[in-house]
C-alpha positions as CSV (number, residue, x, y, z in Angstrom):
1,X,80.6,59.7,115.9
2,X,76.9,58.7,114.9
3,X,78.1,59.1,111.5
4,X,80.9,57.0,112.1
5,X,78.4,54.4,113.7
6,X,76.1,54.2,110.2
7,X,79.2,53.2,108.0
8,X,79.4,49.2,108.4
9,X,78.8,46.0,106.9
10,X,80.1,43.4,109.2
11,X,80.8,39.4,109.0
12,X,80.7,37.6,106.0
13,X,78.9,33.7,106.2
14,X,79.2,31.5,103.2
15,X,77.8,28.5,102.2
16,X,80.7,27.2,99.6
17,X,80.3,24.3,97.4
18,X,78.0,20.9,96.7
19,X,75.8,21.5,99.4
20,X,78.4,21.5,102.2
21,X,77.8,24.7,104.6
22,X,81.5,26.3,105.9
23,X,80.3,29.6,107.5
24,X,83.3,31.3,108.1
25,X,83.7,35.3,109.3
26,X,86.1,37.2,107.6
27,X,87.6,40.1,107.9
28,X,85.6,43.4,109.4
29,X,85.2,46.2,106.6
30,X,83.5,49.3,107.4
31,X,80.6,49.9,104.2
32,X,77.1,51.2,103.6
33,X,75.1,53.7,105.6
34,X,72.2,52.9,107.6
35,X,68.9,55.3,107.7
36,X,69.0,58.8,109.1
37,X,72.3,60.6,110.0
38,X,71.9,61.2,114.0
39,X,74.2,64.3,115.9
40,X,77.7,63.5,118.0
41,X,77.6,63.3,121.5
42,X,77.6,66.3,123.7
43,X,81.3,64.9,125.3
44,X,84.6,66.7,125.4
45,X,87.6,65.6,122.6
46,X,89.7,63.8,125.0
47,X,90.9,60.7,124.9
48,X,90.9,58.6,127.8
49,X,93.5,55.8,128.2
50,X,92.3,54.1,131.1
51,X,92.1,50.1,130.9
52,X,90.0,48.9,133.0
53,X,91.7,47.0,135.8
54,X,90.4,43.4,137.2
55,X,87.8,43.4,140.0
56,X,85.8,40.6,142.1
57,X,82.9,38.9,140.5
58,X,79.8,39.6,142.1
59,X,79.1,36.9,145.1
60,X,76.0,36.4,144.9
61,X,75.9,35.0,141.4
62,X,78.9,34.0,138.9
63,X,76.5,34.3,135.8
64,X,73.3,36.0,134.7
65,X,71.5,33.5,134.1
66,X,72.9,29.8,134.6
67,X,69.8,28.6,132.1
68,X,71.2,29.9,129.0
69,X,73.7,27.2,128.8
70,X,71.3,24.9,128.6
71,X,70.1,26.5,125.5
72,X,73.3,26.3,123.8
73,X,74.8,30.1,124.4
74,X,77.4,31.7,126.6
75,X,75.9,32.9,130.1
76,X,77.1,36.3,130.7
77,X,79.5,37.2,133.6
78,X,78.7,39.1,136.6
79,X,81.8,40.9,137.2
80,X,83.6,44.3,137.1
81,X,86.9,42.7,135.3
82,X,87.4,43.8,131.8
83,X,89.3,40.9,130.4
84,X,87.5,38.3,131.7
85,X,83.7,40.3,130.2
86,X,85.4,40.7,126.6
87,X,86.7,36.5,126.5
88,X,82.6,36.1,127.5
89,X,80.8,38.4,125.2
90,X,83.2,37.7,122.1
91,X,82.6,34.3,122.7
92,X,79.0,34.6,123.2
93,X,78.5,36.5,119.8
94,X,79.6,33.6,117.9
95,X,78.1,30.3,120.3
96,X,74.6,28.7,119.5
97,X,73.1,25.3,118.8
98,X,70.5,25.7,116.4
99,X,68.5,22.4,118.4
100,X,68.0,24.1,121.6
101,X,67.2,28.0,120.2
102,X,65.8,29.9,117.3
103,X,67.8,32.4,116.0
104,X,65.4,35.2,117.6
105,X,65.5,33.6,120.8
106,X,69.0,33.6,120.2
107,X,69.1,37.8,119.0
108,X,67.2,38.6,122.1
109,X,69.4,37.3,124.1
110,X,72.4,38.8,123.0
111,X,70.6,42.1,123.4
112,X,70.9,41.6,127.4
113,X,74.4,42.2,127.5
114,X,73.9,45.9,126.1
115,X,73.7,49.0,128.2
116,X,73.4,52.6,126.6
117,X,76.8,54.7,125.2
118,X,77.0,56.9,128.5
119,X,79.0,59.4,125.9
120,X,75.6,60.4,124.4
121,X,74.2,63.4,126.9
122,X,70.6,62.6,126.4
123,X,68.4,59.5,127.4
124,X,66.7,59.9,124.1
125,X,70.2,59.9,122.5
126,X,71.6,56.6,124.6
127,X,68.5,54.8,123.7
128,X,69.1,55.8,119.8
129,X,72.9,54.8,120.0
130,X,71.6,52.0,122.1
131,X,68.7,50.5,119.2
132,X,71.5,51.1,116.7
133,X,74.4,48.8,118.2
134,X,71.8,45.8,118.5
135,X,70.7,46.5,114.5
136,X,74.5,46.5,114.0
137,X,74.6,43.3,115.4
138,X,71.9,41.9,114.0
139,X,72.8,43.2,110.4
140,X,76.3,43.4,110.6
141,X,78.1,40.5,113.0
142,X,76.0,37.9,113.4
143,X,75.4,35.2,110.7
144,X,72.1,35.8,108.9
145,X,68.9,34.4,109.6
146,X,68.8,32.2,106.3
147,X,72.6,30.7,107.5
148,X,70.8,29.9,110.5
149,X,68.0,27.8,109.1
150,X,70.8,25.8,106.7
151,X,72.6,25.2,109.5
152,X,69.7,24.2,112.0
153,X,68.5,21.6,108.9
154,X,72.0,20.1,109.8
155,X,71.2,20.0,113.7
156,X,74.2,22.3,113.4
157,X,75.7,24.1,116.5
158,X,78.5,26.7,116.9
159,X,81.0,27.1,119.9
160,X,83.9,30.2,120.1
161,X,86.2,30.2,122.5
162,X,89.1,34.0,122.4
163,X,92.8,32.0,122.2
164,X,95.5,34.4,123.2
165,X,95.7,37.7,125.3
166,X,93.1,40.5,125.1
167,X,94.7,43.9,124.0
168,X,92.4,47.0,125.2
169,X,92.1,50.5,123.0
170,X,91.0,53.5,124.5
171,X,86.9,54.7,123.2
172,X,87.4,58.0,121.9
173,X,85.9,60.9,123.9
174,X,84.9,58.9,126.9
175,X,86.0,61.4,130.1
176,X,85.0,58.8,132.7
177,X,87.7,56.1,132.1
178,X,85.1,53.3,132.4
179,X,84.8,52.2,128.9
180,X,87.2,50.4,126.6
181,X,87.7,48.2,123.2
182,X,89.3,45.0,124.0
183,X,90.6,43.1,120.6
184,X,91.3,39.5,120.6
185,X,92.0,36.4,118.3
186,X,88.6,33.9,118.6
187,X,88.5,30.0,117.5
188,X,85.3,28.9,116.2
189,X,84.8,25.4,116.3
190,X,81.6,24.5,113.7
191,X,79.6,20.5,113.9
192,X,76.9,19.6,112.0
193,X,75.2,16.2,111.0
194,X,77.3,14.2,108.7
195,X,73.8,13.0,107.0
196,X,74.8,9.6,108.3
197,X,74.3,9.6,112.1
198,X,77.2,11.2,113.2
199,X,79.1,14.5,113.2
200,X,81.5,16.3,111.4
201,X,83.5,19.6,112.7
202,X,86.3,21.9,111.5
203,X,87.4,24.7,113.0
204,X,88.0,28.8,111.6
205,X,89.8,31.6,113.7
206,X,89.3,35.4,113.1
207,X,90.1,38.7,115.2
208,X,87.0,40.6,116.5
209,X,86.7,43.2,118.7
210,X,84.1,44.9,121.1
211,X,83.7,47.9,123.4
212,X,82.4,47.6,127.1
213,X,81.4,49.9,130.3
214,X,82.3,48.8,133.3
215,X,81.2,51.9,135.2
216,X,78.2,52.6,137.7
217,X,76.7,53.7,134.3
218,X,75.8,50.4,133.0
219,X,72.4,49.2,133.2
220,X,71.9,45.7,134.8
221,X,69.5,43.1,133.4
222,X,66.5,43.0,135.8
223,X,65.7,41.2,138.1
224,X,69.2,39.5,138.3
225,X,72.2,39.6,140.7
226,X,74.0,42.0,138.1
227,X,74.3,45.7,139.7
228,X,75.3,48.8,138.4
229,X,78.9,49.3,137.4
230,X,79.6,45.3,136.3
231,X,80.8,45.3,132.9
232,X,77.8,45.4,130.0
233,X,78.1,45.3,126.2
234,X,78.4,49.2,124.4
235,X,78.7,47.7,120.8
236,X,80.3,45.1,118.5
237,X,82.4,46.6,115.9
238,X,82.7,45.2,112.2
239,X,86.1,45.7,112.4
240,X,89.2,45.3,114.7
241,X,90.3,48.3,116.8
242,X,94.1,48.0,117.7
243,X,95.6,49.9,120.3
């Protein structure tokens, strides 16, 4: 499976034409290795098929951290439903506003919604599988650093929003039943200085898909109202995974 995990490229962002920047994701292809070829998981070969059913948010809090909408990104969820942690996290992996955060500010806090692969059987193995996903991210889904800067010299900001149902795939050789791939189609809506005092927008669409634990496994962000066994980030693929 590690070797699975080192084959990816990710989401394509363009600048196309006389100066005008249209970043756009296209499809998810699965490409080039990354360093050092790591051992599978000590896990038995079955399959689960669990989906993760809906369950009450967490009272005490609806949100991580209510501040990070004031910095242009998606507060994540507190909650043990599925459905309504993948419409959150696949809209927060595409939602910034380059006037309120830099992009690092902006990687870091993506990396909050992670928690280890509970398939790995070691801590020094979760934490491996764990650094990898976030590089993924970083390398693979999210727009680079240099699309970033053209778009932040056009006060630029980017909102996503999933449009449809979310379809849920079982993760190969997890035994506990708590993790899952939810797939879904997400709108991204694009606005940036027209150069004249006002704005322009358009909108793209693409499918995307990422797996969650939503398990006593997963590690809560401290010093929040998250607990163990609300829903947390595994890893976002660089390609769909249907059912």
């Amino acid at each position: 499976m590690r070797a699975d995990r080192r084959r990816r490229t990710g989401l394509v962002w363009a600048i196309v034409g006389g100066g005008v920047l249209i970043i756009g994701i296209v499809a998810f292809i699965i490409g080039g290795a990354l360093n050092s070829p790591t051992p599978a998981p000590a896990v038995s070969t079955a399959a689960s098929t669990t989906k993760p059913g809906p369950g009450p948010t967490t009272p005490e809090s609806t949100v991580v951290d209510p501040a990070a909408a004031d910095r242009g990104w998606v507060p994540e969820p507190i909650t043990t439903d599925a459905e309504e942690y993948v419409r959150a996290a696949l809209a927060a992996a595409g939602t910034f506003d380059s006037t309120k955060s830099t992009y690092e500010e902006w990687i870091a806090y993506l990396g909050t919604w992670f928690t280890p692969d509970v398939r790995y059987a070691t801590d020094e193995d979760r934490q491996a599988e764990l650094d990898a996903a976030k590089l993924e991210m970083r390398q693979g889904v999210l727009l680079p650093e240099q699309e970033w800067d053209s778009l932040a010299n056009e006060d630029g900001r980017v909102s996503s929003v999933v449009t449809g149902e979310v379809v849920f795939a079982p993760v190969p050789h997890d035994d506990t039943g708590e993790m899952s791939i939810g797939t879904a189609d997400v709108n991204i809506t694009f606005t940036r200085s027209d150069g004249s005092g006002g704005e322009t927008s358009y909108d793209e669409s693409t499918r995307v898909s990422v797996q969650l634990l939503c398990g006593p496994a997963s590690v809560p962000v401290p010093d929040s109202s998250q607990q163990a066994g609300d829903c947390k980030v595994v890893r976002f693929f660089t390609e769909t995974v249907e059912p």
